[in-house]
One Martini backbone bead per residue (centre of mass of N, CA, C, O) as a GRO file, in nm:
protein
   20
    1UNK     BB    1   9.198   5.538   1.347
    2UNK     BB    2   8.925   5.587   1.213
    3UNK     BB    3   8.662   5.504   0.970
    4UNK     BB    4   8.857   5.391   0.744
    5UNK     BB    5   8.738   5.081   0.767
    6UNK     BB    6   8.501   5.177   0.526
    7UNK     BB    7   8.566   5.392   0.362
    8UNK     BB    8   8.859   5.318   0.275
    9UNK     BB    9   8.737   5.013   0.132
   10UNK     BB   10   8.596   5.195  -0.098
   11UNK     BB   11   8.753   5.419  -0.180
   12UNK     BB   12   9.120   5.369  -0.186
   13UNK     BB   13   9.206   5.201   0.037
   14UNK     BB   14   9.332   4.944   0.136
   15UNK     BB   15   9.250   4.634   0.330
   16UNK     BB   16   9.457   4.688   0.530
   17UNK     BB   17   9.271   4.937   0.691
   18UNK     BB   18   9.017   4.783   0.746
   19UNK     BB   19   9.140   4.682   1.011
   20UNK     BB   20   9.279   4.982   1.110
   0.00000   0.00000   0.00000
């Protein structure tokens, strides 16, 4: 995706997100 592999892991997205 975007940078959502950091941001997204502490935010609200599963951790599934932070590998994509």
């Amino acid at each position: 995706m975007k940078s959502a592999t950091f941001s997204g892991r502490s935010s609200n997205k599963p951790a599934a997100f932070d590998y994509f």
